[in-house]
C-alpha positions as CSV (number, residue, x, y, z in Angstrom):
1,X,69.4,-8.5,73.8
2,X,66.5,-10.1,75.8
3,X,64.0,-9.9,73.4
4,X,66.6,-11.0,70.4
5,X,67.0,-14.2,72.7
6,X,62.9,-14.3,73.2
7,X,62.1,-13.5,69.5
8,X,64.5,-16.0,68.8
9,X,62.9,-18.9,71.1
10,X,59.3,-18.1,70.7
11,X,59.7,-17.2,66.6
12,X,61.4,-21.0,66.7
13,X,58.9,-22.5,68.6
14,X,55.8,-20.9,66.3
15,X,57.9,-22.2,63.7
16,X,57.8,-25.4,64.7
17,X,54.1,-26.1,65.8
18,X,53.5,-24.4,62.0
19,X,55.6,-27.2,60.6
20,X,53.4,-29.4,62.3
21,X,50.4,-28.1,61.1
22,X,51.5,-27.8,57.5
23,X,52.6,-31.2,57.1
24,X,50.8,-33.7,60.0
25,X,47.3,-31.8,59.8
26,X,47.1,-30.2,56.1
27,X,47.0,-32.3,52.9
28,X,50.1,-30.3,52.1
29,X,52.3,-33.8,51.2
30,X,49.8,-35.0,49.3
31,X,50.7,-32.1,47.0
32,X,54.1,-32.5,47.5
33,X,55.1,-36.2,46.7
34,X,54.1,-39.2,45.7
35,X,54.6,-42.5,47.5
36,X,56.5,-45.2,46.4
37,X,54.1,-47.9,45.0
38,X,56.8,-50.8,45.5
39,X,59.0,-49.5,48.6
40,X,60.8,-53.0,49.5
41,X,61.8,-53.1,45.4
42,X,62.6,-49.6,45.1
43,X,64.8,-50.2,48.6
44,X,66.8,-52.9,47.2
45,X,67.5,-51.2,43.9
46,X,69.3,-48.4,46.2
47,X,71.0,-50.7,47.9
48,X,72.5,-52.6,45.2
49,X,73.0,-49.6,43.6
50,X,74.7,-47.8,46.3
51,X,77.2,-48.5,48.8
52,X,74.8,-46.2,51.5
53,X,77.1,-45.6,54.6
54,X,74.0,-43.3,56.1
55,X,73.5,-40.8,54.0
56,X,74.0,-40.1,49.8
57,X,73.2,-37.7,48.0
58,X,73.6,-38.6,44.1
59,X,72.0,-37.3,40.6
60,X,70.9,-40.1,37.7
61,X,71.0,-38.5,34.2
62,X,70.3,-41.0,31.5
63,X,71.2,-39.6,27.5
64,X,69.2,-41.5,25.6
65,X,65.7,-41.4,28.0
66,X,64.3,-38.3,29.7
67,X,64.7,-39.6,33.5
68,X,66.2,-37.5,36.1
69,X,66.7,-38.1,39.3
70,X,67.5,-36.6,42.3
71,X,67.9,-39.2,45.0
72,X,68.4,-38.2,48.8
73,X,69.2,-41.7,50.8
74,X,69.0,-41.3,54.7
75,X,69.1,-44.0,57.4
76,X,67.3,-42.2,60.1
77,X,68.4,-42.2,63.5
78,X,64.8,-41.8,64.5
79,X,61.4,-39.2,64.6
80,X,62.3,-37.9,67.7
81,X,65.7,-37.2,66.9
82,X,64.8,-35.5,64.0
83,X,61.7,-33.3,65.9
84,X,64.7,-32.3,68.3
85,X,67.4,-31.5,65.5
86,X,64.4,-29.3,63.9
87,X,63.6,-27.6,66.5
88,X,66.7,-26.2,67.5
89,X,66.8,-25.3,63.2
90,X,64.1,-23.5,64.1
91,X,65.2,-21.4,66.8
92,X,68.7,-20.7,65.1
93,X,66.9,-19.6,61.9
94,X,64.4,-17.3,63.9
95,X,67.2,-15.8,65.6
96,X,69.1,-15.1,62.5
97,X,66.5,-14.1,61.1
98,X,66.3,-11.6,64.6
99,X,69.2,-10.2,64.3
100,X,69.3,-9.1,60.9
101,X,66.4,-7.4,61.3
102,X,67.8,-5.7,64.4
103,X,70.5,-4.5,62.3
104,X,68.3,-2.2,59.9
105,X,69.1,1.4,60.5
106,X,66.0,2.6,60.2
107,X,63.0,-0.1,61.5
108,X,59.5,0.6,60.3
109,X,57.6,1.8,64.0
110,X,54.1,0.3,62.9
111,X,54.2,-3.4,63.4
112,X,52.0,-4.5,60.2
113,X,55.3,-3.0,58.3
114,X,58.0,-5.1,60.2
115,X,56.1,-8.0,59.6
116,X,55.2,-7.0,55.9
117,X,59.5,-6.2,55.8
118,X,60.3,-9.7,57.2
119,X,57.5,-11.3,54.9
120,X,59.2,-10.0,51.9
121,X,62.6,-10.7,52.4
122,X,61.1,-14.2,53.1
123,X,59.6,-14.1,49.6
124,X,63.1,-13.5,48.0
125,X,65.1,-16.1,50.1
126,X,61.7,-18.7,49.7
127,X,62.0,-18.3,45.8
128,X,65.5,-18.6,45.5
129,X,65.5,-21.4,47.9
130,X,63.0,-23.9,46.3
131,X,62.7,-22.2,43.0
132,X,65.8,-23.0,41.1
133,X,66.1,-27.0,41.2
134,X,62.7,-27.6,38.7
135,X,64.5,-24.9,36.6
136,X,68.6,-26.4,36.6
137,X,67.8,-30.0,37.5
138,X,64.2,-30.1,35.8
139,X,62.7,-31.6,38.8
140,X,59.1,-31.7,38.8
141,X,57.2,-28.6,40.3
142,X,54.8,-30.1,42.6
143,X,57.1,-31.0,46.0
144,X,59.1,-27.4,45.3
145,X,56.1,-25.4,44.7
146,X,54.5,-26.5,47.9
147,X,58.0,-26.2,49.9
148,X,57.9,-22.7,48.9
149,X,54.3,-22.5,50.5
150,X,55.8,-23.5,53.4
151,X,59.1,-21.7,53.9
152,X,57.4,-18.4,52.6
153,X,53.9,-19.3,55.7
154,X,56.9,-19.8,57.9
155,X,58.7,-16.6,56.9
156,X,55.2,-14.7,57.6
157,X,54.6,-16.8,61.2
158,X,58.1,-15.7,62.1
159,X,57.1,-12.0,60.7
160,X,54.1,-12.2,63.1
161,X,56.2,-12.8,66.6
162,X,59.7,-11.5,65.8
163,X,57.8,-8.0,65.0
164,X,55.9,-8.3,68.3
165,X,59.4,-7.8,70.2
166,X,62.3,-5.9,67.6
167,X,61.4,-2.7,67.3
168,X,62.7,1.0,66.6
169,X,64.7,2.1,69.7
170,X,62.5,4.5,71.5
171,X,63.1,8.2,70.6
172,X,62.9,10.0,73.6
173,X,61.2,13.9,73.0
174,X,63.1,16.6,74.8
């Protein structure tokens, strides 16, 4: 149970600095998005458009024109609430992502095959994740293809600690 618990909290943690890394100190974003050339117009489109309470979460189809959209609308209770809130993601996922691997009858001993295991259930869950909406809502590639790269690098950094500390129970030799 103790190293479920420190899996959990150092898995979350390594997580977290990735994050960082990925999207403060990489180009990764500019991959990912593209910024709003007119924010302050684009702003009060929304808000005439939309009663936004704090959050909305709406799809814009027109017929004759081939526009979609996908528009996520957030008033933000701050960065540091949010580096908090994802943090504690973090360790919840990582410990999830602890136990389930605990619960394999038969864990590989070597630990380049535990992480290899947890790497390619990340694979499946990253591809099913991010993979679907450019397919069922024809959203552009670019921001889900490099979301993938990041679940899937944060499925591998989780690989890399939580097989450090779940292993095979020891098999005592008689």
């Amino acid at each position: 149970m103790k190293n479920l618990i420190l899996s959990a909290l150092l898995g979350g943690v390594a997580i977290f600095i990735w994050g960082f890394i990925f999207w403060v100190m990489l180009p990764s974003d500019q991959y990912a998005y593209k910024l709003s050339q007119n924010d302050r117009q684009l702003i009060s489109f929304m808000e005439q458009r939309y009663d936004i309470p704090s959050t909305h979460v709406s799809y814009l189809s027109e017929q004759e024109t081939p526009i979609v959209a996908t528009v996520f609308l957030q008033r933000s209770n701050g960065y540091a609430s949010m580096l908090w809130q994802g943090l504690i993601f973090m360790i919840i996922a990582a410990g999830c992502l602890a136990v389930a691997i605990r619960l394999i009858p038969v864990l590989p001993s070597s630990y380049f095959k535990r992480v290899m295991l947890i790497s390619v259930i990340g694979i499946a869950a990253t591809v099913l994740a991010n993979l679907g909406d450019p397919i069922w809502f024809t959203q552009g590639w670019g921001w889900h293809l490099v979301q993938a790269a990041y679940d899937l690098s944060c499925w591998v950094v989780a690989a890399l600690v939580l097989a450090a500390f779940i292993k095979p129970p020891h098999v005592s030799s008689a």
